[in-house]
C-alpha angles and dihedrals in degrees: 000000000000138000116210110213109218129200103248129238099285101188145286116316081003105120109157139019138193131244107252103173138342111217084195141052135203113286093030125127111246135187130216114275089008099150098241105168143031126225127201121197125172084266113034152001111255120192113214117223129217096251082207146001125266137089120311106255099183161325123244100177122041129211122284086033131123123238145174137260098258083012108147108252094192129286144277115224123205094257116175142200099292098224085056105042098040116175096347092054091056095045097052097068095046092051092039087054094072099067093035098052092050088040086052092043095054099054090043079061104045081053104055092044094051109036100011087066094053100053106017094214100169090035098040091130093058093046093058087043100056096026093165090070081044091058090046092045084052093043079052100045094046088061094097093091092238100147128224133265116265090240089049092053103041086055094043093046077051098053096034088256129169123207087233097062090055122082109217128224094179128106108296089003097303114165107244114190095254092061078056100050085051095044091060092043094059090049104051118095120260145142087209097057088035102058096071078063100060112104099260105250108245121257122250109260095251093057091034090080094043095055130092125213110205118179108237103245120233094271088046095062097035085056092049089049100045089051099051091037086054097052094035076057112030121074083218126194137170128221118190130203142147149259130192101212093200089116102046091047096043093047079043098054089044099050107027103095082043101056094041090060100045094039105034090225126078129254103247121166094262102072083054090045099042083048093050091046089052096052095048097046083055085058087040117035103158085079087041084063149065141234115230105177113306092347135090106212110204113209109214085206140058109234091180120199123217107208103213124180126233138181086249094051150293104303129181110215108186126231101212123223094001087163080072102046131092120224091263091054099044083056095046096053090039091054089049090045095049094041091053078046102067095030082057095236095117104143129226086250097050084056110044132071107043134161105183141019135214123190124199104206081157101078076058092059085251114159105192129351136166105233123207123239125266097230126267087016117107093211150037128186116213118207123201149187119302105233134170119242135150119267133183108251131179083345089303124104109243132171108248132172104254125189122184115232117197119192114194121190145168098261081206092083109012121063116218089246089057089047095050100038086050092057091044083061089047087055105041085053098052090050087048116037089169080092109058077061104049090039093241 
């Protein structure tokens, strides 16, 4: 007897995943819950456990391929102990393989021709190419009568939108504000969106033979997207200042044995600066909030998000309530998130719900930067290198540690006063870390 392997619930508005990689090929003894398979989707990373023991019979969908949430991965035969099962052992997964490879098939099948058709995923060049058959494959997918969600719409009755003309990446193709918001970024006119599209001029010969050609995996190009949908939206600005970090390294270096000890996690800058950037988005809430449609919602909370780079790709994993939190607690979620980051196990909930975003270019050796907002956020806080330079104080010239801070922000929402006034605070904060403590 055979046992399907499923692709797994991915999370919420999540349908479908690509193969990353298979641990295990055909043939090949397996055990229950042996992680066999790797899943990309345009969030996380998801591992695929063996949903019971026995011999790999087969792979119905190879990596780099698109499948569906429930879609049949390929199948587990019964496969014994050799000595005990003799002839007939070795026979049962052969013969099992047959209807498992045409059930497998089938649903394969049934997958490519319902979601691969919404979102093109392996075909995604095509699809930008010739975006007029993309249009038709989303008016088909959006027949199911799954309405859409009030936020989608309202922004689709602003913009003389039919549901036909959006391509869903809710639950049973339901339009989601953010396939709108994409929707309306591919269709406005620009040279800048136009020109992926442009059919890539062909390499000189010489330098045909020394290039390689590597498909973008699902978290690239989300990545990609996210980023060009959030400049084609935001009115986005940046606004510079900077901190001498004397008083931070010099409380750090005091207390950090210390704290280690106490705490069982070690004092890094973030916890100061996610403490500094919470203060100051309770002054200034309007960074701190997000525009849907003709509406600022204002979030009486501070999700942040810790931008940590991979070798997959940038991700944003959330530390939730960090208002709430004392320094101890922000660096010891941020070490748990970071850690999940680079093993690949983020989940869907560590990466979903922030408010605000903070970039360390610094670890890079990066001295000033403009970051890119983490959309809908209206504002992102971009950290840098620490380095010495010489600064006039008290009307004499010193040597201070000096980092560069960048905010930038949706002047949409957010008025330059508000921008500059918020990273003074940041600022303040940082020179005077007293405050963090009294709360000032």
């Amino acid at each position: 007897m055979s046992t399907e392997i499923k692709v797994p619930t991915l999370g919420e508005s999540v349908t479908e995943a690509t193969v990353g990689q298979w641990f295990k090929k055909p043939g090949d003894r397996v055990e229950q819950d042996e992680t066999i398979a790797e899943l990309e989707t345009d969030k996380v990373t998801v591992e695929v456990p063996a949903p019971a023991a026995g011999v790999l019979e087969d792979i119905s969908v190879k990596e780099g391929e698109t499948v569906a949430v429930g879609g049949v991965l390929g199948s587990i035969g019964a496969g014994g102990d050799k000595a005990a099962g003799g002839d007939t052992a070795a026979r049962k997964p052969t013969e099992a393989a047959k209807p498992a490879e045409a059930k497998a098939s089938a649903a394969a099948s049934a997958a490519s021709a319902g979601k691969t058709a919404d979102y093109g995923s392996s075909e995604q060049g095509a699809a930008e190419q010739t975006p007029e058959p993309a249009k038709a494959d989303g008016a088909k997918a959006n027949g199911s009568g799954m309405p859409a969600a009030p936020s989608a719409q309202k922004l689709m009755s602003e913009k003389g939108l039919g549901e036909g003309e959006v391509e869903g990446s809710g639950k049973r193709g339901q339009v989601l504000k953010g396939d709108v918001l994409a929707a309306l970024s591919k269709g406005a006119p620009s040279s800048v969106q136009e020109a992926p599209r442009a059919a890539r001029a062909p390499s000189a010969p010489d330098d045909a033979s020394r290039e390689e050609r590597v498909k973008m995996t699902r978290l690239r190009q989300t990545i990609a997207k996210r980023l060009k949908d959030a400049q084609a939206q935001a009115a986005m600005l940046t606004t510079f200042n900077e901190v001498d970090m004397t008083a931070v390294m010099q409380l750090r270096a005091k207390y950090k044995d210390l704290f280690e000890k106490k705490h069982k996690v070690k004092l890094g800058f973030m916890g100061f600066f996610t403490k500094a950037v919470c203060h100051a988005l309770k002054e200034i809430p309007a960074v701190n909030a997000e525009i849907d449609g003709t509406d600022i919602v204002y979030k009486n909370f501070a999700h942040i998000g810790v931008a940590v780079g991979t070798d997959k790709g940038l991700v944003v994993p959330v530390v939730r309530d960090a208002d709430q939190m004392g320094i101890a607690e922000i660096e010891k979620e941020i070490g748990r998130l970071g850690l999940a980051a680079r093993d690949g196990k983020l989940g869907m909930a560590d990466m979903q719900g922030g408010t605000f975003t903070i970039s360390n270019g610094g670890v890079y050796g990066s001295l000033m930067s403009t970051p890119i907002l983490n959309a809908p956020q209206s504002g992102i806080l971009g950290m840098h290198k620490i380095q010495e330079r010489p600064v006039a104080i008290g009307g004499k010239v010193e040597i201070r540690p000096m980092m560069y801070l960048a905010l930038s922000y949706d002047h949409r929402i957010v008025d330059g006063k508000e921008a500059v006034t918020f990273l003074v605070r940041v600022k303040d904060s940082l020179e005077d870390p007293e405050r963090l403590v009294l709360d000032l």
